[in-house]
N, CA, C and O of each residue as an XYZ file, in Angstrom:
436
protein
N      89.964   -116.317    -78.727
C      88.710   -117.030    -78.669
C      88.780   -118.165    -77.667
O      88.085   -118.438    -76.688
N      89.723   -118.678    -78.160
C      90.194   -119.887    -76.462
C      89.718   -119.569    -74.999
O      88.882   -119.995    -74.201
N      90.947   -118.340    -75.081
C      90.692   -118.179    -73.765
C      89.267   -117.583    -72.909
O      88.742   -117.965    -71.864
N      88.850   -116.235    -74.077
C      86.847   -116.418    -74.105
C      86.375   -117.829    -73.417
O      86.017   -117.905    -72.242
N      86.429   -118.939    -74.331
C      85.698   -119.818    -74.125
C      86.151   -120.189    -72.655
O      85.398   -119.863    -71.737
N      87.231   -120.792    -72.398
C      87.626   -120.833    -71.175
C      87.355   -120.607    -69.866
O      87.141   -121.259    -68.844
N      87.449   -119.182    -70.310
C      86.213   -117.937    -69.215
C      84.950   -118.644    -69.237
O      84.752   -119.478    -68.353
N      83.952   -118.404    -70.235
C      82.695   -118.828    -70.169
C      82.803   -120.082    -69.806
O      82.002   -120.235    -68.884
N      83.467   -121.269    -70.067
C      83.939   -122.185    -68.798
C      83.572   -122.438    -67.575
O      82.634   -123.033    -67.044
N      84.764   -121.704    -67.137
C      84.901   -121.090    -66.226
C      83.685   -120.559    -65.139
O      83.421   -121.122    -64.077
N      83.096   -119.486    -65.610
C      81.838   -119.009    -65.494
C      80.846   -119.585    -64.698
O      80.369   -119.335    -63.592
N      80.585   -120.805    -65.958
C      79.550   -121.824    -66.142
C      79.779   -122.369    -65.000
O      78.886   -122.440    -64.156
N      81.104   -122.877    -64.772
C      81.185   -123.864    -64.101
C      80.947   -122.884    -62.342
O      80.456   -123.343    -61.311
N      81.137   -122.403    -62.424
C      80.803   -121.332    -61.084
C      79.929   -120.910    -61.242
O      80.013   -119.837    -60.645
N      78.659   -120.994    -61.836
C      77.549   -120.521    -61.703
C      76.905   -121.997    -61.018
O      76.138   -122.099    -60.061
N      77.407   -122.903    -61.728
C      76.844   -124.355    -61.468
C      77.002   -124.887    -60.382
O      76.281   -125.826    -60.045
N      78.249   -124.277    -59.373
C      78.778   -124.670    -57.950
C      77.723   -123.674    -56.806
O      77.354   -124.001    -55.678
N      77.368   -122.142    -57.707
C      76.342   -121.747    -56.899
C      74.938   -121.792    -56.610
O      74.253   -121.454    -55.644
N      74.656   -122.432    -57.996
C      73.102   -123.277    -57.954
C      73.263   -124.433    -57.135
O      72.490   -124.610    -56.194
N      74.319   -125.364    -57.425
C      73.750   -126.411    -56.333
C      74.322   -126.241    -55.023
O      73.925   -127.049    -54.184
N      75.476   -125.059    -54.508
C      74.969   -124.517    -53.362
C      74.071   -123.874    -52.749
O      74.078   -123.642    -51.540
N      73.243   -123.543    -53.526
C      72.268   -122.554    -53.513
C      71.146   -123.580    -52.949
O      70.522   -123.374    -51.908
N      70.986   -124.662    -53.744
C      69.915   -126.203    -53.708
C      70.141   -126.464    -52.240
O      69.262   -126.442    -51.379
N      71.499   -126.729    -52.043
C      71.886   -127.133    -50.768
C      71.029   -126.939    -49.455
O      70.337   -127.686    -48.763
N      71.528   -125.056    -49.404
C      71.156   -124.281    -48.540
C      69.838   -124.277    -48.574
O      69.188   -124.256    -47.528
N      69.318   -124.295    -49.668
C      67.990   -124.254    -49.849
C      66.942   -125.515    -48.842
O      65.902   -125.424    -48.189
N      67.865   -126.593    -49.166
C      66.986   -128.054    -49.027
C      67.530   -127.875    -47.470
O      66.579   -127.989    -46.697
N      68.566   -127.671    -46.905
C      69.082   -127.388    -45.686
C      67.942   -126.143    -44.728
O      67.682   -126.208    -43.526
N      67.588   -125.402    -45.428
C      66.732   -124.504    -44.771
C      65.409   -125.051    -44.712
O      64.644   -124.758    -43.794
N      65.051   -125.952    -45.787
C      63.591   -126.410    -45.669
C      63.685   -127.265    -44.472
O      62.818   -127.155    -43.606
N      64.943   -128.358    -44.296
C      64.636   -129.552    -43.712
C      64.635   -128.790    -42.107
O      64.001   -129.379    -41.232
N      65.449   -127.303    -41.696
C      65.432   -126.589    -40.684
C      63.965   -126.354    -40.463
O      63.411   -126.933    -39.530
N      63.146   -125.366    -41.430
C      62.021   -124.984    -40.954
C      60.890   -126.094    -40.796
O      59.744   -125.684    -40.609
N      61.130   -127.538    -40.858
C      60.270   -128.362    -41.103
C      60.219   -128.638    -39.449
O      59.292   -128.394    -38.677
N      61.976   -129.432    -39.073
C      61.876   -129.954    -37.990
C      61.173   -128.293    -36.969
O      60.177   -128.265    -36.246
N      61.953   -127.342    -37.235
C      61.572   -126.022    -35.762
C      59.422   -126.238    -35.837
O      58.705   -125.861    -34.910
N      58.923   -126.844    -37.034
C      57.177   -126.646    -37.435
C      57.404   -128.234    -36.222
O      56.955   -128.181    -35.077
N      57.989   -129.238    -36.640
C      57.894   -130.277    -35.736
C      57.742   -129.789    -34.190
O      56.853   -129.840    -33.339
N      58.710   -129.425    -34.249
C      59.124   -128.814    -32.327
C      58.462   -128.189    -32.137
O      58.487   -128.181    -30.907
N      57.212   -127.028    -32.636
C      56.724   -125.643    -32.259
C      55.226   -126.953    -32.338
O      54.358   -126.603    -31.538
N      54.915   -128.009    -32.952
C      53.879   -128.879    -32.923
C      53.698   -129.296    -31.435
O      52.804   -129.150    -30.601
N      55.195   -130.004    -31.462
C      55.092   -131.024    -30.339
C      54.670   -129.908    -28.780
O      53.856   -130.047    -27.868
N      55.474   -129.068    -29.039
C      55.369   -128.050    -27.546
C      53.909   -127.739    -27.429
O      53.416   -127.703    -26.302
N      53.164   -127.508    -28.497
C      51.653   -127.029    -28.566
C      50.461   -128.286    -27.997
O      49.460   -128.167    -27.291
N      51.051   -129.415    -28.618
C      50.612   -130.543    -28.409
C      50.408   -130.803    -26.704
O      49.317   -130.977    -26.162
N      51.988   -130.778    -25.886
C      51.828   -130.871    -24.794
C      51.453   -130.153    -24.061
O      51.268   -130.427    -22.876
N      51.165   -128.612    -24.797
C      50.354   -127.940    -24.142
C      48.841   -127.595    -23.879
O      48.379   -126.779    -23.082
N      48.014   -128.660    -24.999
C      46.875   -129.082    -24.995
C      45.708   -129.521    -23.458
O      44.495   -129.378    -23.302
N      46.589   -129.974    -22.733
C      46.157   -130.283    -21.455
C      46.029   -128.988    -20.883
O      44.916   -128.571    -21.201
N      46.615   -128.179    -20.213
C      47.145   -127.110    -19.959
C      46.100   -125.921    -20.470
O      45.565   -125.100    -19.725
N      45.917   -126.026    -22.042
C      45.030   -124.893    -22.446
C      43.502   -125.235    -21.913
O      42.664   -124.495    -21.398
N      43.462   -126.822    -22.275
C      42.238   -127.278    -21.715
C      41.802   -126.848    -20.455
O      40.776   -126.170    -20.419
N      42.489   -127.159    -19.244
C      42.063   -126.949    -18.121
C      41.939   -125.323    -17.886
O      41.000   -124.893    -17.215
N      42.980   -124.374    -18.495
C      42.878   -123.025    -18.474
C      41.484   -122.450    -18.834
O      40.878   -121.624    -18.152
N      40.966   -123.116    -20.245
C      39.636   -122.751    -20.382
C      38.574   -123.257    -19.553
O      37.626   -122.532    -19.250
N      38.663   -124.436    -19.168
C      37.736   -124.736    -18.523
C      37.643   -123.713    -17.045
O      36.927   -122.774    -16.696
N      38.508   -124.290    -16.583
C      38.652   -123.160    -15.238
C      37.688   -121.683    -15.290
O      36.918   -121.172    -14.476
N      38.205   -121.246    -16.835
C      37.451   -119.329    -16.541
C      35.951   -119.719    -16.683
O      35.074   -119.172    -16.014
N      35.610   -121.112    -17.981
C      34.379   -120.980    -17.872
C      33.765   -121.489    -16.386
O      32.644   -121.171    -15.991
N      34.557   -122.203    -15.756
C      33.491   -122.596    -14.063
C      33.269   -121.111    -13.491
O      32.340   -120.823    -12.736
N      34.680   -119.794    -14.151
C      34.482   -119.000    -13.330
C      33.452   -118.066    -13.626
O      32.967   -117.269    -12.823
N      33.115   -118.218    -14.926
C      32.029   -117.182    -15.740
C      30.663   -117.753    -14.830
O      29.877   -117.072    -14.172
N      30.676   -119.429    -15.061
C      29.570   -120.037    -14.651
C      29.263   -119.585    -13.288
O      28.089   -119.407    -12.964
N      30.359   -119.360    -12.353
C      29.936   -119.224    -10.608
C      29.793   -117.816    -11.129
O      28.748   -117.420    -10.612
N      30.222   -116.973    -11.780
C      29.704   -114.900    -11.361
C      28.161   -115.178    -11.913
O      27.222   -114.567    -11.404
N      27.981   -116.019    -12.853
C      26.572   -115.868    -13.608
C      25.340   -116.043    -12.485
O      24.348   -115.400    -12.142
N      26.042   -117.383    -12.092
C      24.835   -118.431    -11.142
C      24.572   -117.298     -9.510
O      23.632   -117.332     -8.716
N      25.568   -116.579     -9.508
C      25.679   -115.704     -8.058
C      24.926   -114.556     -8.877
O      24.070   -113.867     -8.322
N      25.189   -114.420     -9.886
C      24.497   -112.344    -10.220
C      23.076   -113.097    -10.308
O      22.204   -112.381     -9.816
N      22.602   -114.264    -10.762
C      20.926   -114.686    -10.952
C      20.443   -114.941     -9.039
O      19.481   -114.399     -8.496
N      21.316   -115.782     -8.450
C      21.488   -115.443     -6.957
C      20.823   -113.965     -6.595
O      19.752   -113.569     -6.134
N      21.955   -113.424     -7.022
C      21.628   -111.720     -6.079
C      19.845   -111.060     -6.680
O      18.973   -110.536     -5.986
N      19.833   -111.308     -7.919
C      18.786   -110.573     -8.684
C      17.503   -111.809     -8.133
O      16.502   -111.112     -7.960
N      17.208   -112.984     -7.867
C      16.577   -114.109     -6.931
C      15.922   -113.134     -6.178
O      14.808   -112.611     -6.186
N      17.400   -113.009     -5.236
C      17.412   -112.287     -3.095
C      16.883   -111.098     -3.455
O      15.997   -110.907     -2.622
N      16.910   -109.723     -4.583
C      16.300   -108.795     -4.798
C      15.188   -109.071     -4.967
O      14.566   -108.882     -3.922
N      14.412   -109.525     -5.957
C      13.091   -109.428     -5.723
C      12.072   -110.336     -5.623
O      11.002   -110.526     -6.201
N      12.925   -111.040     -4.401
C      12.389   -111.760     -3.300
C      11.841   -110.775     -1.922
O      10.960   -111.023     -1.098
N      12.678   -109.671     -2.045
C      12.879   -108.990     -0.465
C      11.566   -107.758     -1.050
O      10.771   -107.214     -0.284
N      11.644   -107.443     -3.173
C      10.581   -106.527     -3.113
C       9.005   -107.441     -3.277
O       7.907   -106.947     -3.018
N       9.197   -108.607     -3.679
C       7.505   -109.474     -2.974
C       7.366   -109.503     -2.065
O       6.217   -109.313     -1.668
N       8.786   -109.844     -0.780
C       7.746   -109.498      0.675
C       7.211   -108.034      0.907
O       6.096   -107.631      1.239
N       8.194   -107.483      0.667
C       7.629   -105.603      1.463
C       6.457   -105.530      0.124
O       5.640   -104.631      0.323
N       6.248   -106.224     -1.060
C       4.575   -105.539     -1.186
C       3.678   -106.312     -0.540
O       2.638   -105.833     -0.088
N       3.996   -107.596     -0.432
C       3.089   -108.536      0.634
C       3.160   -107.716      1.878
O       2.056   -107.226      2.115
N       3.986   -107.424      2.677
C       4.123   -106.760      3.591
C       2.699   -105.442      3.291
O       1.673   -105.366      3.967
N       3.010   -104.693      2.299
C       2.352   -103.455      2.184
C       0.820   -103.531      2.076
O      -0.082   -102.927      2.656
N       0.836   -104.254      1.358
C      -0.800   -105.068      1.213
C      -1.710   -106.056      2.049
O      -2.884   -106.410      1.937
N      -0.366   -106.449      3.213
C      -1.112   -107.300      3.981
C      -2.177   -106.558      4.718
O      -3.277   -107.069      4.929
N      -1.916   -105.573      5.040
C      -3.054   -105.443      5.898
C      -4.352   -104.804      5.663
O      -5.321   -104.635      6.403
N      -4.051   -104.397      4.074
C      -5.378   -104.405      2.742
C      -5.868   -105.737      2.830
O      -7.096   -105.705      2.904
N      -5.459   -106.788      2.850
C      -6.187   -107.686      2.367
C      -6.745   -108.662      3.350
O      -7.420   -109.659      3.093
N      -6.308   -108.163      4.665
C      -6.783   -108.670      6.035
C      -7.768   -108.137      6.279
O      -8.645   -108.819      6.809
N      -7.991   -106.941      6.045
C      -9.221   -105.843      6.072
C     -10.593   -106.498      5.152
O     -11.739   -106.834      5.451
N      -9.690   -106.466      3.744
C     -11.027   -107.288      2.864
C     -11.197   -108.536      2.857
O     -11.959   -108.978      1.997
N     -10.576   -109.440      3.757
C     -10.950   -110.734      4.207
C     -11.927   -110.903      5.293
O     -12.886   -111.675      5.316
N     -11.453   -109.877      6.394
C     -12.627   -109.943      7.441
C     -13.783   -109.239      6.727
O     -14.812   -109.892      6.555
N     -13.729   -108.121      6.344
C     -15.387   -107.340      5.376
C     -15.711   -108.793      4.343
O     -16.858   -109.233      4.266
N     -14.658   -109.381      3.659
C     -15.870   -110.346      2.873
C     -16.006   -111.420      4.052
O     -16.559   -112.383      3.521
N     -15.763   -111.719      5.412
C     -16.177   -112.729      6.616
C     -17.559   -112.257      7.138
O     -18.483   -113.046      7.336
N     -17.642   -110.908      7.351
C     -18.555   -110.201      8.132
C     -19.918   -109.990      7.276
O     -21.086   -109.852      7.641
N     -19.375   -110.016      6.126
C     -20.687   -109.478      5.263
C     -20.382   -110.051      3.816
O     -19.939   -109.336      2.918
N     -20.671   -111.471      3.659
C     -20.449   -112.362      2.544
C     -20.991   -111.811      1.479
O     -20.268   -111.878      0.485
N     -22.314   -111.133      1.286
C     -23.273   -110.576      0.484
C     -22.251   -109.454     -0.545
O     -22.021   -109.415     -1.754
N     -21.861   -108.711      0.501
C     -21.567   -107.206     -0.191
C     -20.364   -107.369     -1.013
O     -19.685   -108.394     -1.059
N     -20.109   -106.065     -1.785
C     -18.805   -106.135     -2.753
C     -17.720   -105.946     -1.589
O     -17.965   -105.518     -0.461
N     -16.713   -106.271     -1.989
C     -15.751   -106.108     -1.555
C     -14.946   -105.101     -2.173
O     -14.631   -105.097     -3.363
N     -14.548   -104.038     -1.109
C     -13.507   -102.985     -1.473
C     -12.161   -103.167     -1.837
O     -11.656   -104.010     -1.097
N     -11.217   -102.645     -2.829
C     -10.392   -102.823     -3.293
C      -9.289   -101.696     -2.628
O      -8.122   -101.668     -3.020
């Protein structure tokens, strides 16, 4: 029975050296993953400038394709009001001189 107890002792007492190694490692791994959350902060932090200007940059670049495609679609149908002005001008030179010549009458369309 002694030596039983002994053992369980024994045991105990080595179960008790691996819990608070266990604590150890434990509190040792927290205080690891705390500082690497520190360091993975700080790097993000100084990279704040950096992301900033990155975004800004694509949006000037979204902004210049936008402001140029409203540009191009402008110069398009700008060029189709002249050629119907163009097409019509000389309809409506026609019914300018007929309503000059003869104020009275309808004018043709």
């Amino acid at each position: 029975m002694d030596d039983a107890l002994r053992r369980l002792l024994a045991a105990e007492d080595a179960a008790s050296d691996l819990v608070d190694k266990a604590q150890t490692d434990s509190e040792r791994l927290i205080q690891s993953a705390l500082q690497e959350a520190s360091q993975q902060e700080e790097r993000f932090q100084s990279r704040v400038p950096e992301l900033h200007a990155s975004f800004l940059e694509k949006s000037d670049q979204r902004a210049n394709q936008t402001v140029a495609e409203m540009e191009r679609r402008f110069d398009e149908r700008l060029v189709q009001l002249r050629e119907a002005a163009e097409q019509h001008e000389d309809a409506a030179l026609e019914a300018a001189f007929e309503a000059m010549i003869r104020p009275g009458e309808a004018v043709r369309t």
